[in-house]
ChimeraX commands (.cxc) that place a marker at each C-alpha (Angstrom):
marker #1 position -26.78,-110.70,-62.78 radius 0.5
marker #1 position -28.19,-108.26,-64.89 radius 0.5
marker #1 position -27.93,-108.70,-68.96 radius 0.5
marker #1 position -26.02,-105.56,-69.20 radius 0.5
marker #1 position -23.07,-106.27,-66.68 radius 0.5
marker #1 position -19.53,-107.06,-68.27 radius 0.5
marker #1 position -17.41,-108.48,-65.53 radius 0.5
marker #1 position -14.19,-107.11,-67.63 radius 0.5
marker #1 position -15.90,-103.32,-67.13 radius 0.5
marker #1 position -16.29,-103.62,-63.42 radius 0.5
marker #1 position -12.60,-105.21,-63.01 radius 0.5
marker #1 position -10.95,-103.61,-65.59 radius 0.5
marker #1 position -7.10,-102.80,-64.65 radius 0.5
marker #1 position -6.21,-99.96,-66.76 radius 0.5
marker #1 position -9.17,-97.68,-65.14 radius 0.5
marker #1 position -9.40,-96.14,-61.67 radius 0.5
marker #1 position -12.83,-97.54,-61.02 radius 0.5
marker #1 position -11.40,-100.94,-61.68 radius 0.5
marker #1 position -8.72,-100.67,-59.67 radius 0.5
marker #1 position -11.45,-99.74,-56.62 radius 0.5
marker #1 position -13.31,-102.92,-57.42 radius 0.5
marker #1 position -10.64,-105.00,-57.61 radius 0.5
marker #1 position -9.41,-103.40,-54.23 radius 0.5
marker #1 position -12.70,-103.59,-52.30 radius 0.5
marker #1 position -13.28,-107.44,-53.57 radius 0.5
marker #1 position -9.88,-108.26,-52.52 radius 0.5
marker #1 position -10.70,-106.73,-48.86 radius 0.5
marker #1 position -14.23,-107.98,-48.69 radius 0.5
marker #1 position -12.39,-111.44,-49.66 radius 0.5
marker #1 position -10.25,-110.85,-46.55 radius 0.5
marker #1 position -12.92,-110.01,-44.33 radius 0.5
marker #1 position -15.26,-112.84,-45.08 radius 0.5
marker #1 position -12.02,-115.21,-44.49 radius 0.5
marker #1 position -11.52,-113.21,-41.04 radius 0.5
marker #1 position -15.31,-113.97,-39.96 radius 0.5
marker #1 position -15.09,-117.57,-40.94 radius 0.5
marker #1 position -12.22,-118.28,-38.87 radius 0.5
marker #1 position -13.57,-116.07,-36.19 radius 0.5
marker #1 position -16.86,-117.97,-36.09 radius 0.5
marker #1 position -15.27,-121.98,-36.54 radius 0.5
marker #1 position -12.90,-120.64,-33.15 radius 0.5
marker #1 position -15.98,-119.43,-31.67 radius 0.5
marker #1 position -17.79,-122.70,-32.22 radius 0.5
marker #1 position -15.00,-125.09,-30.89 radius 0.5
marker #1 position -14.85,-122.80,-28.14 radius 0.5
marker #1 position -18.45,-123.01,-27.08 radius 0.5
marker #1 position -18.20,-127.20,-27.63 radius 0.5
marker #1 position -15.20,-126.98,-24.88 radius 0.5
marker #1 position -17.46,-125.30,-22.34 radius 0.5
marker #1 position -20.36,-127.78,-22.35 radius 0.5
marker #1 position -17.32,-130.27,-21.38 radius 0.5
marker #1 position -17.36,-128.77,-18.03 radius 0.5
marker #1 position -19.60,-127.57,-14.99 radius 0.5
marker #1 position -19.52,-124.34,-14.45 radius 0.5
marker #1 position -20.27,-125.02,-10.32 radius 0.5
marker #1 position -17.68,-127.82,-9.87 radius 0.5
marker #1 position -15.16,-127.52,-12.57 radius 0.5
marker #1 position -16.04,-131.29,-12.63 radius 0.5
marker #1 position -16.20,-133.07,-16.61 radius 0.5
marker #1 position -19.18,-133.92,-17.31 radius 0.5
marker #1 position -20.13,-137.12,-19.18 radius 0.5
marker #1 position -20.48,-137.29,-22.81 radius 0.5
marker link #1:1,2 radius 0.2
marker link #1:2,3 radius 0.2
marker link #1:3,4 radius 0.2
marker link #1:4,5 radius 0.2
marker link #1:5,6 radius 0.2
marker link #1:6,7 radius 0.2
marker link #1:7,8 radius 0.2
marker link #1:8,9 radius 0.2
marker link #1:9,10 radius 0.2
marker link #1:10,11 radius 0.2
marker link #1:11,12 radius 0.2
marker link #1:12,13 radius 0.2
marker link #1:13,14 radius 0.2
marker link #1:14,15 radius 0.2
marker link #1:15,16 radius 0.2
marker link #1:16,17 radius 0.2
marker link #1:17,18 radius 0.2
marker link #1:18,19 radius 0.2
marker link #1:19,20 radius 0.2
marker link #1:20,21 radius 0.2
marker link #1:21,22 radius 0.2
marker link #1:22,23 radius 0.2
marker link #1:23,24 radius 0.2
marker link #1:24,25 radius 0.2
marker link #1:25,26 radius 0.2
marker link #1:26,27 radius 0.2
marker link #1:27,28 radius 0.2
marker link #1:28,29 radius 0.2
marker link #1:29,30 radius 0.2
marker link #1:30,31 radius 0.2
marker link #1:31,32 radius 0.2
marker link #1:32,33 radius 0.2
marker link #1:33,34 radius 0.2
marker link #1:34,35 radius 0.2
marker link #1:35,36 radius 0.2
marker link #1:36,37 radius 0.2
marker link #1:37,38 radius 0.2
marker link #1:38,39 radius 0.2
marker link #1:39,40 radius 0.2
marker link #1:40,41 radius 0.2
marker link #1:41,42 radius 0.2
marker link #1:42,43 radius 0.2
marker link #1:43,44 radius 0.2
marker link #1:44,45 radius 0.2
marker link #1:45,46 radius 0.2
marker link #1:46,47 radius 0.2
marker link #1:47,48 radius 0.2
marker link #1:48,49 radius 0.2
marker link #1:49,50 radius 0.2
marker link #1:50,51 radius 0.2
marker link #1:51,52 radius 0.2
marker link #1:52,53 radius 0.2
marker link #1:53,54 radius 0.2
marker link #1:54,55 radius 0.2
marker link #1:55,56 radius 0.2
marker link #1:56,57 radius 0.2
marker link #1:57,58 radius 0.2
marker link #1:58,59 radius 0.2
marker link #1:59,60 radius 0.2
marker link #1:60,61 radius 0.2
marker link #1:61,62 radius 0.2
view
């Protein structure tokens, strides 16, 4: 981070602007959460289909 940022500026409650950061952290906070979880279903989903052939329907081994 730069030598001149104050993290107490940028956050600060009793201004507008702070109130924006604070706001668009808490969302981006949300979001990131949302793509985890997204991406970890995603995975365990994609495990799942290897279980199975897609001609058959038969499990495979393994």
């Amino acid at each position: 981070m730069p030598e001149n940022f104050k993290f107490t500026d940028a956050f600060n409650s009793q201004t507008v602007r702070g109130r924006a950061n604070v706001a668009k952290a808490t969302w981006l906070s949300v979001g990131l959460i949302y793509l985890l979880v997204k991406m970890q279903r995603n995975k365990s989903k994609r495990l799942d289909a290897k279980l199975y052939c897609k001609g058959c329907q038969q499990v495979l081994p393994g």
